[in-house]
N, CA, C and O atoms as a CHARMM CRD file, in Angstrom:
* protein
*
  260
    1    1 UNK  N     -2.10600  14.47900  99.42700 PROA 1      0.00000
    2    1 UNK  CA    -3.31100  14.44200 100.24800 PROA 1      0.00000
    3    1 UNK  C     -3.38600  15.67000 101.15900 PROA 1      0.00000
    4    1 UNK  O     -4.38900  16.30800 101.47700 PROA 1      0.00000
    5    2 UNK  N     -2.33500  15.83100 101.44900 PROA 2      0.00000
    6    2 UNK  CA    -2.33200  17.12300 102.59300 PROA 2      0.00000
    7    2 UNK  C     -2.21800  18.48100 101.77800 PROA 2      0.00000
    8    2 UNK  O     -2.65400  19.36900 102.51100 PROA 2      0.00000
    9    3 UNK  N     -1.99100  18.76900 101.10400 PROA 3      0.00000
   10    3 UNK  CA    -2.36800  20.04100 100.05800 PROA 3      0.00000
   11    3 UNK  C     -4.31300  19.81100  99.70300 PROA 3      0.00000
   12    3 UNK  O     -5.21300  20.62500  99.90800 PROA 3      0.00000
   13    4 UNK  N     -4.39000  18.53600  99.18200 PROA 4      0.00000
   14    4 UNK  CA    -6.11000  18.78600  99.42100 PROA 4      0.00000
   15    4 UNK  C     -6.67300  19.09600 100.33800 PROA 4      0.00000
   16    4 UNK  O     -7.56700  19.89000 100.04800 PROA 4      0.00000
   17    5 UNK  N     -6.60100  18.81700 101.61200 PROA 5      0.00000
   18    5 UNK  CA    -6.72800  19.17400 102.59700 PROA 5      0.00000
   19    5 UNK  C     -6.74800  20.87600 103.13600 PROA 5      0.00000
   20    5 UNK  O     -7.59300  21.59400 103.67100 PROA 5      0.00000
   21    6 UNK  N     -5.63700  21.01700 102.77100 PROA 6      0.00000
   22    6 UNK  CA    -5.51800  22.36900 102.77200 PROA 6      0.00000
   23    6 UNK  C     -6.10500  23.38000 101.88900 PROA 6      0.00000
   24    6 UNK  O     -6.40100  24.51400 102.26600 PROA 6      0.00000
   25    7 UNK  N     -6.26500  22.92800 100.69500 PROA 7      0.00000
   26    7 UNK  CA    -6.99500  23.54900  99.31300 PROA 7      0.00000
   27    7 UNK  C     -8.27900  23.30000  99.86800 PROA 7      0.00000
   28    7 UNK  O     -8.99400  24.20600  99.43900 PROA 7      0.00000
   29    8 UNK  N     -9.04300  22.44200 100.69900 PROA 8      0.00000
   30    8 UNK  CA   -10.14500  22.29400 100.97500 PROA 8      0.00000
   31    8 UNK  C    -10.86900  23.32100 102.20800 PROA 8      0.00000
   32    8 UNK  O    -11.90800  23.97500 102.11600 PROA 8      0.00000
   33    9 UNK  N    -10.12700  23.22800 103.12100 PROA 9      0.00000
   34    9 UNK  CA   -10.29200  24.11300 104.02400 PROA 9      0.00000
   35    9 UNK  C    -10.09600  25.77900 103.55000 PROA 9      0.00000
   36    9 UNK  O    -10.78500  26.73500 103.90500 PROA 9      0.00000
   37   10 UNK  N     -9.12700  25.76900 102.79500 PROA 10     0.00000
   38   10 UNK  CA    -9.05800  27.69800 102.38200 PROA 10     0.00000
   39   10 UNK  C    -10.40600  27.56900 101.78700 PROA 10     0.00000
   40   10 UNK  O    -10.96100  28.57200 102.23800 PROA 10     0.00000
   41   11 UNK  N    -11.39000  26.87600 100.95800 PROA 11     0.00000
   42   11 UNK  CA   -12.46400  26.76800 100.38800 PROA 11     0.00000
   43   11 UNK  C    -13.20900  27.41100 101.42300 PROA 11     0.00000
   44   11 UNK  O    -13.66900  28.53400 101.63000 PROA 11     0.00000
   45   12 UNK  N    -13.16600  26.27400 102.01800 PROA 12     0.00000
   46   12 UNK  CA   -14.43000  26.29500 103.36000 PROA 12     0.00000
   47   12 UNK  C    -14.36100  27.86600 104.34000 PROA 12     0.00000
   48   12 UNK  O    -15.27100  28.41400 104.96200 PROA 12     0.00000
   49   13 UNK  N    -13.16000  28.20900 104.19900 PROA 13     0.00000
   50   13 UNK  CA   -12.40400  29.91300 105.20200 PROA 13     0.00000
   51   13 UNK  C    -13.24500  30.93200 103.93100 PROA 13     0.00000
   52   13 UNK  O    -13.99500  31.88600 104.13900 PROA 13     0.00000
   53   14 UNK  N    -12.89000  30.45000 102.83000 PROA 14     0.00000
   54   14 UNK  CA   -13.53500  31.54900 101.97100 PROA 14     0.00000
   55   14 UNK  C    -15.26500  31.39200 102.08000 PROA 14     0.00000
   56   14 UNK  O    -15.89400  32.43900 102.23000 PROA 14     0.00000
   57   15 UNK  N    -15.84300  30.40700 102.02400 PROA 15     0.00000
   58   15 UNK  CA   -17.19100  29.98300 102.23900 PROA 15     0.00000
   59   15 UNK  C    -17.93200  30.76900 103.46400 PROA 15     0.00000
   60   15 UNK  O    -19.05300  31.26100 103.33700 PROA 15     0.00000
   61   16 UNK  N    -17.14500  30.82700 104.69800 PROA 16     0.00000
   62   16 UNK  CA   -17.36300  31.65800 105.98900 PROA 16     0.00000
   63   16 UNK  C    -17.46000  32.83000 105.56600 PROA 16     0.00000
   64   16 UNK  O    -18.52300  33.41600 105.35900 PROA 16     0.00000
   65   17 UNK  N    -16.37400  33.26100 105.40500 PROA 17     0.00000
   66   17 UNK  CA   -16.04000  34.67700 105.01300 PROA 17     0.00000
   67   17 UNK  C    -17.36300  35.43400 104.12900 PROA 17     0.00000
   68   17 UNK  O    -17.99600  36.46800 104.33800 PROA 17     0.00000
   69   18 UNK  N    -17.41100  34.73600 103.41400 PROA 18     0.00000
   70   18 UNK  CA   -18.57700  35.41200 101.83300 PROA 18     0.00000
   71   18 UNK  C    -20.13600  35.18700 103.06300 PROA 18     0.00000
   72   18 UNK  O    -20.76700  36.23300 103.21300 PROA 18     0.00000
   73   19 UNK  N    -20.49700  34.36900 103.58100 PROA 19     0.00000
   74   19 UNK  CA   -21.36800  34.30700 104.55100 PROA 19     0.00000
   75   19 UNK  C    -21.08400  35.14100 105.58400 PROA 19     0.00000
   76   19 UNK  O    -21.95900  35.97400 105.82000 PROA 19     0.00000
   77   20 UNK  N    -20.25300  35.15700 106.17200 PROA 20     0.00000
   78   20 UNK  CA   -20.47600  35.64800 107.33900 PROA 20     0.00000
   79   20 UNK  C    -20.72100  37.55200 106.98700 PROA 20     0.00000
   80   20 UNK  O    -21.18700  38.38600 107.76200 PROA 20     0.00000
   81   21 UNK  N    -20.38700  37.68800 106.05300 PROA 21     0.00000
   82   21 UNK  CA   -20.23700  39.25600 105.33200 PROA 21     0.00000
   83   21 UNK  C    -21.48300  39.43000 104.74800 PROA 21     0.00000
   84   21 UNK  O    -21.67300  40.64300 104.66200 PROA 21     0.00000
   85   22 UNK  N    -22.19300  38.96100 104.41400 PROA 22     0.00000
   86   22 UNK  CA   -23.15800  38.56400 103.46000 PROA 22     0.00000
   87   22 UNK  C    -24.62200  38.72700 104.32600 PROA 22     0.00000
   88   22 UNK  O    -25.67300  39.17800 103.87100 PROA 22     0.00000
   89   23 UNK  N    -24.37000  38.21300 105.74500 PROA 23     0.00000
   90   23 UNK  CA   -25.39800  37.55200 106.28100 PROA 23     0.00000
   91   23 UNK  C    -26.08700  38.90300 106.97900 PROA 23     0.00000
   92   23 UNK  O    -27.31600  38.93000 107.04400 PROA 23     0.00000
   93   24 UNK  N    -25.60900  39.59400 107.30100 PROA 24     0.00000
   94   24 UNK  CA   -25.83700  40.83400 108.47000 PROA 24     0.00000
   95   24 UNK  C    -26.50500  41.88000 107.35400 PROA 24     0.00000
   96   24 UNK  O    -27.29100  42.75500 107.71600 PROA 24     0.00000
   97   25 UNK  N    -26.14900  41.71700 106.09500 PROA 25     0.00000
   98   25 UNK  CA   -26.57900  42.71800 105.28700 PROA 25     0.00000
   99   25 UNK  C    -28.20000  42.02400 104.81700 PROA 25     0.00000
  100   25 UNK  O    -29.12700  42.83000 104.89400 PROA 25     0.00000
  101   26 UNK  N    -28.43700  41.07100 104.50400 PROA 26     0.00000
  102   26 UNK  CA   -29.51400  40.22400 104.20400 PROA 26     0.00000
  103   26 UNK  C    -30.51800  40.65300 104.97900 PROA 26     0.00000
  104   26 UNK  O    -31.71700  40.84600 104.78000 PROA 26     0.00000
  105   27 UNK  N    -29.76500  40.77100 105.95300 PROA 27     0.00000
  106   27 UNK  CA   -31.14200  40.72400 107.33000 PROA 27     0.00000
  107   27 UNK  C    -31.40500  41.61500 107.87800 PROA 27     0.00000
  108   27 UNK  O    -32.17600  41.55300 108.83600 PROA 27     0.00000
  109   28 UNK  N    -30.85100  42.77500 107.46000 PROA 28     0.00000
  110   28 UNK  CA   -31.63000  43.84800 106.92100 PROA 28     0.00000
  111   28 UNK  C    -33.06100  43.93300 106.44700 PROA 28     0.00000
  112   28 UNK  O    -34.00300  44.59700 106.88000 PROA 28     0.00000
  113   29 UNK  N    -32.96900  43.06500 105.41900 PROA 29     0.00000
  114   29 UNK  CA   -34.23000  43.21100 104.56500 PROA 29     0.00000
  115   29 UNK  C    -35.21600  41.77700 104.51100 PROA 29     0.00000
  116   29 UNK  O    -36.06400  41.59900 103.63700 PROA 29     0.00000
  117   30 UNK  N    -34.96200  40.93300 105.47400 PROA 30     0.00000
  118   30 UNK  CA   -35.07200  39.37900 105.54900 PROA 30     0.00000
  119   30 UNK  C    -35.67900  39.05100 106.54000 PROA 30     0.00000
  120   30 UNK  O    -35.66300  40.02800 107.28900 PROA 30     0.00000
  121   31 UNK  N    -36.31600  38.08300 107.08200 PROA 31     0.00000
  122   31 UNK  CA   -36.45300  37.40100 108.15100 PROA 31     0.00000
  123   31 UNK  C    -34.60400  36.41000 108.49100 PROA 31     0.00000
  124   31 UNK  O    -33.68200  36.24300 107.69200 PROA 31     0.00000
  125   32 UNK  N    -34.73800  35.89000 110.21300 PROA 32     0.00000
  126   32 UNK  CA   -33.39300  35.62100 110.24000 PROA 32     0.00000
  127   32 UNK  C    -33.15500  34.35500 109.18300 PROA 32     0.00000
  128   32 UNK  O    -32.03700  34.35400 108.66700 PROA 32     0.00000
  129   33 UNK  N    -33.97600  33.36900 108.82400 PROA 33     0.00000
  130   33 UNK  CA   -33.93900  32.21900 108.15800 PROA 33     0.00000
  131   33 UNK  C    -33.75500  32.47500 106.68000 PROA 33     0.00000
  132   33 UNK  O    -32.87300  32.08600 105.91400 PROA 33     0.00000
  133   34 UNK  N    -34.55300  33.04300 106.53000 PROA 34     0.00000
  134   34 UNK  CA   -34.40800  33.34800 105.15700 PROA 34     0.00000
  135   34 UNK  C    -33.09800  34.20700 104.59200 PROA 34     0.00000
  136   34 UNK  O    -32.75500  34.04000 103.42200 PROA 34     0.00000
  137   35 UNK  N    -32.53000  34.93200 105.26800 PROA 35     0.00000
  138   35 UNK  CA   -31.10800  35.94300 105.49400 PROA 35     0.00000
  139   35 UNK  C    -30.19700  34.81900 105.42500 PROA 35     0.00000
  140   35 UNK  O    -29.45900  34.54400 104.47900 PROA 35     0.00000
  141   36 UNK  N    -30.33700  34.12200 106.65500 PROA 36     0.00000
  142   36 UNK  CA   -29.11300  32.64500 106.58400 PROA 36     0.00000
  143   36 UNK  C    -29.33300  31.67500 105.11100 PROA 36     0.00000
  144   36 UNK  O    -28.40300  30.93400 104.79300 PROA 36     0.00000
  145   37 UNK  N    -30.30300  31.70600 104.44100 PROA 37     0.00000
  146   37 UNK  CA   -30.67100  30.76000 103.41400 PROA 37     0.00000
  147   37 UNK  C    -29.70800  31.46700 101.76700 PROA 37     0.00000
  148   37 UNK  O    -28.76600  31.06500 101.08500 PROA 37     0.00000
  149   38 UNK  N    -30.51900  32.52600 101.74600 PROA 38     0.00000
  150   38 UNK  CA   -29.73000  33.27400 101.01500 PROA 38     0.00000
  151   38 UNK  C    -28.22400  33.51300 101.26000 PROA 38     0.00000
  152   38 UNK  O    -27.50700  33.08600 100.35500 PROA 38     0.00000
  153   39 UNK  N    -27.92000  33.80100 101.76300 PROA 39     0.00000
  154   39 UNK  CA   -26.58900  34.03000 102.05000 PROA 39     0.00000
  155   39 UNK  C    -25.98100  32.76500 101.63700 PROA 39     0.00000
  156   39 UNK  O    -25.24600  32.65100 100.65600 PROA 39     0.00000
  157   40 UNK  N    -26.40600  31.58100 102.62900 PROA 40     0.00000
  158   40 UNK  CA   -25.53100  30.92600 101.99500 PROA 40     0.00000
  159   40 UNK  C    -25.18200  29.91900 100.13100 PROA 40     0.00000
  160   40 UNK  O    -24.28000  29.16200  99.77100 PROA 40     0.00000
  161   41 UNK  N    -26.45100  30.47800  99.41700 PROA 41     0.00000
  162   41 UNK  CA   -26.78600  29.98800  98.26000 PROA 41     0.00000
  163   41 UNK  C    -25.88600  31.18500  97.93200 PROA 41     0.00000
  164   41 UNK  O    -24.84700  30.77400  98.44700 PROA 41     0.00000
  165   42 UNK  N    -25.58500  32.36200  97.43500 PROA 42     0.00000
  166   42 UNK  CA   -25.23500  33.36000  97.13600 PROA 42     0.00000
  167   42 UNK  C    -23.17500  33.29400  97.26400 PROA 42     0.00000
  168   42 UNK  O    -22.41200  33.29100  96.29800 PROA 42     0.00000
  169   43 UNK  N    -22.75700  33.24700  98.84000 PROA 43     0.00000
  170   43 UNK  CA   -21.89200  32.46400  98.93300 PROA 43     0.00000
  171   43 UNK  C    -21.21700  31.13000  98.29100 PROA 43     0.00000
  172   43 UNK  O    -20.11400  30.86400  97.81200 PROA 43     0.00000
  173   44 UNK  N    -22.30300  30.49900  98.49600 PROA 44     0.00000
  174   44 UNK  CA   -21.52300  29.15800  97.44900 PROA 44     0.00000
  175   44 UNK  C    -21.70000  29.65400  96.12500 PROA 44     0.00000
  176   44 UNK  O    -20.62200  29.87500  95.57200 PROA 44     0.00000
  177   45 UNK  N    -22.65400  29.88700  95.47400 PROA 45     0.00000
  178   45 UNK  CA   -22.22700  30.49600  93.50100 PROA 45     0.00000
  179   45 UNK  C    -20.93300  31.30700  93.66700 PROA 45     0.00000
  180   45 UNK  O    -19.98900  30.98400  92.94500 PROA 45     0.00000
  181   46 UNK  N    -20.73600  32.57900  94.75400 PROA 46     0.00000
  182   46 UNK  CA   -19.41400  32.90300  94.76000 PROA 46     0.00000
  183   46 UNK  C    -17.94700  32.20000  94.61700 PROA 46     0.00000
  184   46 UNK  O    -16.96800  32.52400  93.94500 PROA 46     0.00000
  185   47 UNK  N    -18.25500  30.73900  95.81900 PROA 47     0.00000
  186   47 UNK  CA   -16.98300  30.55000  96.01900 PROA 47     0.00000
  187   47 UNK  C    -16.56100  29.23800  94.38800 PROA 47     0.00000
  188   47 UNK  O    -15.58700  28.79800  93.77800 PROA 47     0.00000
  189   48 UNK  N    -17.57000  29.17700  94.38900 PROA 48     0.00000
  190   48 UNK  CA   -17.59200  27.85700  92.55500 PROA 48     0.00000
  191   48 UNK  C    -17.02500  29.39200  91.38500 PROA 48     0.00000
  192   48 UNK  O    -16.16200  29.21300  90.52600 PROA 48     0.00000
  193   49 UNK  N    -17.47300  30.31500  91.52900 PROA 49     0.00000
  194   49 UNK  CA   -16.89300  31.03500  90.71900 PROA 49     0.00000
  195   49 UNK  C    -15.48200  31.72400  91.22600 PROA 49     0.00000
  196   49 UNK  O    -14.53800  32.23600  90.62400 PROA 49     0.00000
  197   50 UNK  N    -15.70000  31.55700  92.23700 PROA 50     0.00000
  198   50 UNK  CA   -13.34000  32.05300  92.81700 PROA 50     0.00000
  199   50 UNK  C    -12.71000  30.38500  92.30500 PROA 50     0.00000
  200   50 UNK  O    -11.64800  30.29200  91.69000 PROA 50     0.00000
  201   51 UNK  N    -13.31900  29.50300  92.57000 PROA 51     0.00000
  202   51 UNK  CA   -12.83700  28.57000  91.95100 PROA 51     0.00000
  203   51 UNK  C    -12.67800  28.35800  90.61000 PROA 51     0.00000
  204   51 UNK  O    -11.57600  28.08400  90.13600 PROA 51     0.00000
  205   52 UNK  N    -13.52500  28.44300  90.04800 PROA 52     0.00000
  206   52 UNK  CA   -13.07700  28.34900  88.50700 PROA 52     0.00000
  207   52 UNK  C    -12.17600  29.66500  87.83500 PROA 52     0.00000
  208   52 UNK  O    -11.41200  29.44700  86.89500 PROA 52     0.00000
  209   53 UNK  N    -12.32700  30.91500  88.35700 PROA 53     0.00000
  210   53 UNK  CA   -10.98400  31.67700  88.05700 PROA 53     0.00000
  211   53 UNK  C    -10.05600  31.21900  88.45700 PROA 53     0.00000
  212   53 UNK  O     -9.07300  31.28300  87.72000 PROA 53     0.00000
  213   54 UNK  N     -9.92200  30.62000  89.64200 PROA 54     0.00000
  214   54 UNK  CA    -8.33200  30.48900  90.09300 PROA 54     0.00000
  215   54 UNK  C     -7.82600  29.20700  89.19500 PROA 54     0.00000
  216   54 UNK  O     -6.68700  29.01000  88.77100 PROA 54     0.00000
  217   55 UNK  N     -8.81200  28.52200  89.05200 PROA 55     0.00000
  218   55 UNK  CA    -8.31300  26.99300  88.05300 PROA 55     0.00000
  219   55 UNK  C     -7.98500  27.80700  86.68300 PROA 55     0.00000
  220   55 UNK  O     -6.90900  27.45400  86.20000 PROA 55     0.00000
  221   56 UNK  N     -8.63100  28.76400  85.98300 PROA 56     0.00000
  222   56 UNK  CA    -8.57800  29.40500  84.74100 PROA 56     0.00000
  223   56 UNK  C     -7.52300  30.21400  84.51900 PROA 56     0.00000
  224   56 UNK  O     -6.91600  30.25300  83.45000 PROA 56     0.00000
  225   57 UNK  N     -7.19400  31.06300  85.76600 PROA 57     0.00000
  226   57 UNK  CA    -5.53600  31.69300  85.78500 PROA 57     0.00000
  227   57 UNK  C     -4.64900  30.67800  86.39600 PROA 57     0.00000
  228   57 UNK  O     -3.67000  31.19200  86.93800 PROA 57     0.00000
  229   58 UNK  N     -4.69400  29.59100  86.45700 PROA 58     0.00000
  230   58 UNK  CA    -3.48800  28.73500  86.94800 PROA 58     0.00000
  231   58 UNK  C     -3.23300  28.32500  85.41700 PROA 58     0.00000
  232   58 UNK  O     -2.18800  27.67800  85.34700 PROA 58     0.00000
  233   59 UNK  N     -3.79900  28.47900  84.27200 PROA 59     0.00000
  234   59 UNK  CA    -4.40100  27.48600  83.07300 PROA 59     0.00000
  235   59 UNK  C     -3.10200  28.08000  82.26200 PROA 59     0.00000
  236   59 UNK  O     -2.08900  27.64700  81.71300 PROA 59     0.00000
  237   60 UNK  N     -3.71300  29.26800  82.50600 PROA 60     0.00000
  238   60 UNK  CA    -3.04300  30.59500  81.69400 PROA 60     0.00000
  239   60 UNK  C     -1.36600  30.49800  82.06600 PROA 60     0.00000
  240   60 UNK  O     -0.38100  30.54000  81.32900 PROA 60     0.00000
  241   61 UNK  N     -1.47400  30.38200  83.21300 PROA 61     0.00000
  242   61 UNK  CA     0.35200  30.82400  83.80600 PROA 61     0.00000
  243   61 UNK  C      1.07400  29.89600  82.81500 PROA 61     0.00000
  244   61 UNK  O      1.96900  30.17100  82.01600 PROA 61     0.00000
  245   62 UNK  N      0.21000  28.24700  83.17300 PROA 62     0.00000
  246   62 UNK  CA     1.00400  27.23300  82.95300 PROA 62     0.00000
  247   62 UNK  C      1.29500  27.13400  81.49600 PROA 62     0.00000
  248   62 UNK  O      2.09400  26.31100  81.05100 PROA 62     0.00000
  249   63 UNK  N      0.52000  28.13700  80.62400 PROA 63     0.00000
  250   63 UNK  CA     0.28100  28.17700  79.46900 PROA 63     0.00000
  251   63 UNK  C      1.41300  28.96900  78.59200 PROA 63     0.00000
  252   63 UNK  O      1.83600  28.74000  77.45900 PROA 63     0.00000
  253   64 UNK  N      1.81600  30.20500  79.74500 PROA 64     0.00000
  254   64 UNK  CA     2.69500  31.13700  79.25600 PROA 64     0.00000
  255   64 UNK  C      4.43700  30.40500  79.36200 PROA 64     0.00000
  256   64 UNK  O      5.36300  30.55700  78.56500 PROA 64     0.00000
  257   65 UNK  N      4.40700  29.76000  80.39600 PROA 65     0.00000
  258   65 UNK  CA     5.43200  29.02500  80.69600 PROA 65     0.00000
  259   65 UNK  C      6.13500  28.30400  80.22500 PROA 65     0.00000
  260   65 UNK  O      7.03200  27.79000  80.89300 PROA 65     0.00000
């Protein structure tokens, strides 16, 4: 339980991260709402795709092993 926990939250640290990086550049070219909207749709397809590599090279290791 406490490794999910933890696997959950590095999620959520990476989720910030891809937003918070994401967001300042948006709004640039954005209104502020629409900058925060995007960003965070853009962010999450990111972090579902760091997820499924990291599940896909864990696949592999366990594979070579």
């Amino acid at each position: 339980m406490a490794q999910k926990m933890i696997y959950f939250s590095f999620m959520l640290g990476v989720w910030l991260v891809y937003v918070g990086s994401m967001f300042p550049i948006f709004l640039l070219f954005k209104s502020l709402g629409q900058s925060l909207h995007v960003a965070m749709v853009v962010a999450s397809v990111l972090t579902f795709l760091f997820i499924i590599v990291q599940r896909t090279f864990r696949g592999l290791v366990d594979c070579k092993n």
